[in-house]
N, C-alpha and C positions, 0 to 999 in steps of 0.2 A: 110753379112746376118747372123742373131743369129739362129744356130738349135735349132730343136725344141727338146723340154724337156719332157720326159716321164711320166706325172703324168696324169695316167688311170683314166676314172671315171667308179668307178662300184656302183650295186644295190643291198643295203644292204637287201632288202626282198630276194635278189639268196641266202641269207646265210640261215635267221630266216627262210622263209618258201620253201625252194629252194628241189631241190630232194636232194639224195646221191652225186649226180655227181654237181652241181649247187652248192653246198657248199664244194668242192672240189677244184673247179675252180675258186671260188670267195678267196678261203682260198689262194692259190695257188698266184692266182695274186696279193693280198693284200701284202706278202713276198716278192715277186718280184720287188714291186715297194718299199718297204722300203728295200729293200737289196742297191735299184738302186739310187733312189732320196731324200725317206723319206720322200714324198709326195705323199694321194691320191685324189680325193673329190666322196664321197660318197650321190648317190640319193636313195630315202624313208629310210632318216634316223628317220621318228617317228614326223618330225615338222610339220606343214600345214605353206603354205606363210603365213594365216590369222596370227598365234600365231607367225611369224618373225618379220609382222610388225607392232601386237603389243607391240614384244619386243623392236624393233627401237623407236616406238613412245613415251614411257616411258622412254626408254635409254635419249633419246634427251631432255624429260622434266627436267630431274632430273641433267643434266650438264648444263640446259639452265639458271637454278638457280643459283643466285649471291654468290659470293666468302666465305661471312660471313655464308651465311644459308649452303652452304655443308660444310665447313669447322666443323658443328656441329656436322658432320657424321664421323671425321676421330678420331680416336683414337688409337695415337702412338704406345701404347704398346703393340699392336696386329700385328706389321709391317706388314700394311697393309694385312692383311690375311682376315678381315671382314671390313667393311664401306668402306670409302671415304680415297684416296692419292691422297694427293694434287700435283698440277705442282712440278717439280723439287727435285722429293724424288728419283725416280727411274733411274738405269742407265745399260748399258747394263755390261755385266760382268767384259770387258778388257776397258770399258771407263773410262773416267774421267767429263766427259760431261752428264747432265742428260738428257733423253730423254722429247721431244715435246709434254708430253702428261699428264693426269690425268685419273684415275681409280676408280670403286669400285668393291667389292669382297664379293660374297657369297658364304657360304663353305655347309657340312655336315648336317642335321637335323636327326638323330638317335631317331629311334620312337619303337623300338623293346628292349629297354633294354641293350644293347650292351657298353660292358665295354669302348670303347671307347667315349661314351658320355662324358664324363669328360673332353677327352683330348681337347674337340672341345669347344672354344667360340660361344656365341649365334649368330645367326645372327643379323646383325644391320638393324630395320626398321626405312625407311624412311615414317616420320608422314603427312608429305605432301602431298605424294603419294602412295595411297594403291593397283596403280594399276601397280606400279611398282615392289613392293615387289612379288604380286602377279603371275605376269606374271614371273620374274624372276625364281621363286621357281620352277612352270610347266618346265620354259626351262630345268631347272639343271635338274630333273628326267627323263626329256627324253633323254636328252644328255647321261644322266648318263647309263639310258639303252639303247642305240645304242653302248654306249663303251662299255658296259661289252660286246653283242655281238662281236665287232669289236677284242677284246680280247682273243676271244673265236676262232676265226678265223688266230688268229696270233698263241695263241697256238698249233692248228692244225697243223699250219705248221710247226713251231717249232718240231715237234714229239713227244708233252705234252700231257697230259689229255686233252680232249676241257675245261673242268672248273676248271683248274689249275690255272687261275687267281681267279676264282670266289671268294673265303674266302677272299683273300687278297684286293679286290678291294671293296669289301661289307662295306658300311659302311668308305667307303675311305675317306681321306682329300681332297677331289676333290674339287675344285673353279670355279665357275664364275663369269668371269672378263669383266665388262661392261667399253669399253675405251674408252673417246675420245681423239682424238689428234686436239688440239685448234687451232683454227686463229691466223698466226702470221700476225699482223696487219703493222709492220715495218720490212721487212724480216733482215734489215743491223743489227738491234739492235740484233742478236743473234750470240755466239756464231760459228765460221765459219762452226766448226764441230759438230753441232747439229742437229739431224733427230729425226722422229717421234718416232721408235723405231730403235737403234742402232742393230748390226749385233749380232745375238745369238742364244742360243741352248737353246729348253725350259727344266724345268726341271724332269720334269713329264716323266708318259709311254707314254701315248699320249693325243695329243689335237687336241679337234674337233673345229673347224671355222665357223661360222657362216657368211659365204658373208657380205664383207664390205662393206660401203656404196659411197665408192671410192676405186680407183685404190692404190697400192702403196705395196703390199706386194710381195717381192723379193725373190728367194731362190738361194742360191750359188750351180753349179753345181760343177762335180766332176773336171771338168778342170779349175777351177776356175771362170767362169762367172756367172755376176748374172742375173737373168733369173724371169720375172715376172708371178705369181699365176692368171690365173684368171677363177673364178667359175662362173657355170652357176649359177642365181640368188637362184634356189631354192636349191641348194647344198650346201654341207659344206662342208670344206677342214681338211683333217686328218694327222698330222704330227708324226713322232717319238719323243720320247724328250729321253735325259739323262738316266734317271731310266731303261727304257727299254734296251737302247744302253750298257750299263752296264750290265746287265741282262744277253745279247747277248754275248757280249764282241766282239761289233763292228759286228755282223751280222749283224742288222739293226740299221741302220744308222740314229744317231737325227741329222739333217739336219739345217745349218745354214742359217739364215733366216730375214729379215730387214722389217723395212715399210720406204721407202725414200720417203723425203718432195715431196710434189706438184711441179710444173714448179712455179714460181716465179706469175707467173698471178692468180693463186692456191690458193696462199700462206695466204688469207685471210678468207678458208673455214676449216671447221671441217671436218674432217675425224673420222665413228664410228666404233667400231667392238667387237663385242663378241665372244671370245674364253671361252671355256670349258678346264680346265688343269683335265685330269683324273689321278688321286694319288691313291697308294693302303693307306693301312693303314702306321701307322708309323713302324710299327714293320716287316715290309717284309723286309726279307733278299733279299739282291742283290747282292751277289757274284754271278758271272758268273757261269752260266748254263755249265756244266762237257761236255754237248753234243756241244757246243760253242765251246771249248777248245781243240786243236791238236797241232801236230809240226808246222804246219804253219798256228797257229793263238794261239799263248801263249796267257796264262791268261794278259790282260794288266790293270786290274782293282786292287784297295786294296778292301777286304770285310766292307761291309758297309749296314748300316739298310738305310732304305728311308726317315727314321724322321731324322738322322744324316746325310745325304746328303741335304736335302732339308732346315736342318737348317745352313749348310753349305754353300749352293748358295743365299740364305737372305741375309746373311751375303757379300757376294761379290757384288752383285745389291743395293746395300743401303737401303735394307727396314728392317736390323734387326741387332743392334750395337754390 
């Protein structure tokens, strides 16, 4: 029998409008479970079901279009950071197998003047669907403000400023990433070792989850089993990634993480999911936190900005040569 896995669900209004004590204990147990699992799923994070399955429903138009017309969306140069990536571009870090799936990605819209407007390509609209563009843009601002709370709460425990992330997250390289993982219509004709998404650590501070619209997301526990996520529907699941775990220098833990194929009887349905990747800006420093660092937990990180880490993990997933 598989024990059972510790990923709490708490309520992100105990933080935003909670007492002294309520955002104490919301901060509290948020650290606890990224110390533990690096996994939580958080309720009233800012969505209504309506605007989920708005999202879903334009998600699914917009992949349910023929090969030639998205392929109009994807534009190489941008390794995948805005429009359409097609099947077989992406792969987990230590693969060599691309993963079962195709994507698109919307990033940052800077409306204040903010010198980082430059660094950021426009997003890409889809001229077919205005109500996918649309819906999209709502999720990312709401996402975007549940993180910077969620952030804020991590700080806390951390023994930070509470808006010690805030500069650095404003106006962040943040993504939404609209995925499906397609029907394998011949399971034999694949690759042995090909899954939906292979086993790996995202690379961001965190990522918020939006309830998939099937089963299949796995997390590795500490004793090595993999152990499967499943959120109530109006929830969404919040992970450590990379950036943070660096940050920490292994306080909190970005937790590795898979989507394994269907059962074979499965094997001819789509699987959808919308992750939120939260990025601070390019220029945060991510050497580990001095208060991280003791005799029994040395520094194990080299110093390193977030735009050079993350143009460093492109590079190892195949979206940037």
């Amino acid at each position: 029998m598989t024990a059972e896995v510790n990923i709490p669900r708490l309520d992100l209004d105990d933080y935003i409008k909670g007492t002294p004590e309520q955002k104490k204990q919301f901060s509290d147990n948020i650290g606890k479970a990224f110390n533990d699992t690096g996994f939580v799923t958080i309720a009233n994070h800012g969505m209504t079901q309506e605007l989920i399955n708005e999202l879903y429903t334009e998600v699914k138009k917009f992949f349910s279009m023929p090969d030639e017309q998205k392929l109009k969306y994807e534009i190489p140069e941008l390794a995948g950071q805005r429009g359409y990536t097609s099947k077989g571009r992406e792969k987990a870090k230590d693969s060599k197998t691309p993963d079962l799936k195709e994507f698109w990605q919307s990033g940052q819209v800077v409306t204040d003047g903010d010198y980082v407007k430059e660094e950021y390509p426009d997003n890409v609209q889809v001229n077919e669907l205005p109500g996918f563009n649309k819906v999209t843009r709502e999720v990312y601002q709401r996402l975007e403000y549940a993180g910077k709370h969620l952030l804020r709460a991590i700080a806390v425990y951390l023994n930070l400023p509470e808006n010690y992330f805030d500069d650095k997250v404003h106006n962040g390289n943040s993504i939404l990433r609209a995925i499906h993982y397609f029907p394998i219509e011949n399971p034999d004709s694949i690759p042995a070792d090909a899954v939906r998404a292979g086993a790996h650590e995202d690379i961001n501070l965190i990522t918020l989850l939006i309830g998939a619209s099937a089963d299949g997301l796995e997390v590795l526990t500490r004793d090595g089993r993999w152990y499967p996520v499943k959120a109530n529907v109006e929830d969404i699941v919040v992970n450590v990634g990379d950036m943070l775990q660096r940050l920490t220098n292994n306080k909190l833990k970005s937790t590795t993480h898979r989507v394994v194929n269907p059962p074979r009887e499965l094997m001819k349905t789509s699987r959808f999911s919308v992750p939120f990747f939260l990025h601070p800006k390019a220029d945060m420093d991510l050497t580990a936190l001095d208060s991280c660092i003791n005799a029994d937990h040395p520094k194990a990180y080299t110093d390193i900005t977030a735009g050079e880490y993350l143009d460093e993990r492109l590079r190892e997933i195949g979206l940037k040569m």
